[in-house]
Steps between C-alpha positions, in 0.01 A plus 500: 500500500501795745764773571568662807237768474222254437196412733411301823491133364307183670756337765587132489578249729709291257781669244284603202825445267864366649665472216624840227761491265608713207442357140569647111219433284573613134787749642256657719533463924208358640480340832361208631315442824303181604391342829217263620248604280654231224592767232809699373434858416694701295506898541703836384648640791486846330112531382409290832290270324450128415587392168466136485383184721639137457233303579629083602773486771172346675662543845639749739857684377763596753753557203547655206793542325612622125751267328646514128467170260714589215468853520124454576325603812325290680337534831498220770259454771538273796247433849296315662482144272883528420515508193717754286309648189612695190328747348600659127489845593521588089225237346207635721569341829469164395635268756758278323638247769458350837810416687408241815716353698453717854274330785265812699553835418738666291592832692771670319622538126821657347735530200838357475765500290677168420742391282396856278177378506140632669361250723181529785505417837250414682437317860262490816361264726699229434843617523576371193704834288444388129622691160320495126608565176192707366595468153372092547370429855754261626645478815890608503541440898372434820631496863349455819545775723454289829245392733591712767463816376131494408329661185657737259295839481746680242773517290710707344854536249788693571860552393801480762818416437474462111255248527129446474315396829133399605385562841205370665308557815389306719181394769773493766690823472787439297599579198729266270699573209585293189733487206283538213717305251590229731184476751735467760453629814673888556415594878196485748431862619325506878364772734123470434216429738243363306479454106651673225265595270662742265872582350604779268845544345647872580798660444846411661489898649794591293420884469596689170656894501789528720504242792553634851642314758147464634454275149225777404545683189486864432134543321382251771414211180535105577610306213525149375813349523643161346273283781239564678349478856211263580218640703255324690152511719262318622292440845739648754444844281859557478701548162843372528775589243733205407836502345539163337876556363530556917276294595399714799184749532615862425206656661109437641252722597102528578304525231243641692185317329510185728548246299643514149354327200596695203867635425596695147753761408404869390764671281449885608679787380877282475414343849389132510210494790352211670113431478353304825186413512265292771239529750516859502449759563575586180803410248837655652807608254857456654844579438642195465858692578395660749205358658321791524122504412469712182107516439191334568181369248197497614480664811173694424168422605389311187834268426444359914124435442490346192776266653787585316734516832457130436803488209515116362692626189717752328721571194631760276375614181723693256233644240709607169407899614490636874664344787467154642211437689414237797260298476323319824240307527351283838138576673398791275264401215790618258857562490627852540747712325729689624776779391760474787647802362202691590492300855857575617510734823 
């Protein structure tokens, strides 16, 4: 792994890794980051160092994601030959199922509660939006998303309106919205030109402190209310805000890194911050109440040679001492850390 102060690194014309998720291995935060070299890694944000390699997915991973069998974690890795793998995160890395079923790529994976119960998510080229049980493998639902709306590149839960929903993204620019519990269809979201590759859940922008009429509060802090917003990004480069309970966008703004790949939340000082990252330059941090740009990664000499302006993937780590950290990962030959904090302007 390398941190923002490391060295020049050796650009690529293919992403390097895609695909970065944060994972607990024996209570200890580790993240995983994978792409088309055909291996998970798994590294401590905090030393900046790998720690382990799972060796077997045999193909190129666009997905990671970490799920819980029974109070177990487990990772799950999806790509290019679409299939969904499991990987006991506990007992070594051993992979411990295979869940087929998609046809092409699997793009996107994601947790959702059903029924009280964990379940994956995964979909891709086909359309097709399936969801597991990890505890056993099987198949608990399917639905085709339709024809016309091309590939799904990502998914993501969120809460609105008391209930649990899954949105996906889509080849063509929308975005469309389903009841978790029931798989039936919520809403289709429109206003992009070109695919959606990436969506992020974010706070409704309820603020906390005394509330002005302006709907800021008085130390400036964003907090999480009872639902949530729904951000998205993709090709056109913009991020649009989306209030499912409304069903209307709230707000959408440049992101300033032509197009978006990677979206992820940064919890900084009280304020819930926006992470955007694509084909640079750099990795911009936004206000996602505002839309004001709040800092930029990598926007010295050595993060736009090595490539890292060329963000495929981001999340956030929450080691148990410091801050959280970001995480992205795309053209450089490793994935970066980053303390926001440290960033903001």
């Amino acid at each position: 792994m390398r941190d923002e102060e490391d060295g020049v690194g050796r650009f690529r014309f293919r992403p390097v890794y895609e695909a970065v998720c944060e994972v607990t291995v024996g209570g200890r935060v580790l993240v995983a980051y994978a792409g088309h070299r055909k291996v998970i890694r798994l590294a401590d944000p905090v030393a900046r160092e790998d720690v382990a390699v799972l060796a077997g997915p045999r193909t190129w991973v666009r997905a990671l994601c970490e799920v819980r069998a029974d109070g177990r974690p487990l990772l799950a890795s999806g790509g290019r030959d679409g299939v969904v793998r499991l990987w006991d995160l506990d007992g070594g890395g051993a992979r411990v199922a295979d869940l087929r079923g998609h046809r092409g790529w699997v793009n996107a994976l994601c947790t959702v509660d059903v029924a009280g119960r964990e379940l994956l998510a995964s979909a891709g080229r086909d359309r097709v939006l399936r969801m597991w049980d990890p505890a056993d493998g099987r198949l608990v639902r399917a639905f085709d998303t339709g024809r016309g709306r091309g590939w799904i590149f990502a998914l993501t839960r969120l809460r609105a309106g008391g209930r649990t929903l899954l949105a996906a993204g889509h080849g063509t620019g929308s975005v469309t919205v389903w009841d978790a519990e029931s798989g039936e269809p919520e809403v289709e979201l429109t206003g992009h030109r070109g695919f959606v590759w990436t969506l992020c859940e974010v706070p409704d922008g309820e603020v906390s402190g005394d509330t002005g009429s302006d709907g800021e509060g008085s130390d400036g802090t964003v907090s999480d209310g009872g639902d949530a917003l729904l951000a998205s990004a993709g090709r056109d480069g913009l991020i649009r805000l989306w209030d499912l309970q409304g069903r209307c966008e709230v707000r959408a703004f440049t992101s300033g890194t032509g197009p978006v790949f990677a979206l992820c939340r940064a919890d900084v000082g009280g304020r819930t911050l926006l992470v955007a990252g694509g084909d640079g330059p750099g990795t911009a941090v936004w206000d996602p109440a505002t839309g004001e740009r709040a800092a930029s990664l990598g926007m010295d000499l050595a993060g736009l040679i090595s490539g890292h302006g060329w963000v495929r993937g981001a999340c956030q780590v929450r080691p148990a001492e410091g801050p959280p950290l970001i995480v992205t990962a795309g053209y450089d030959d490793g994935p970066r850390v980053w303390d926001v904090t440290k960033e903001i302007t």
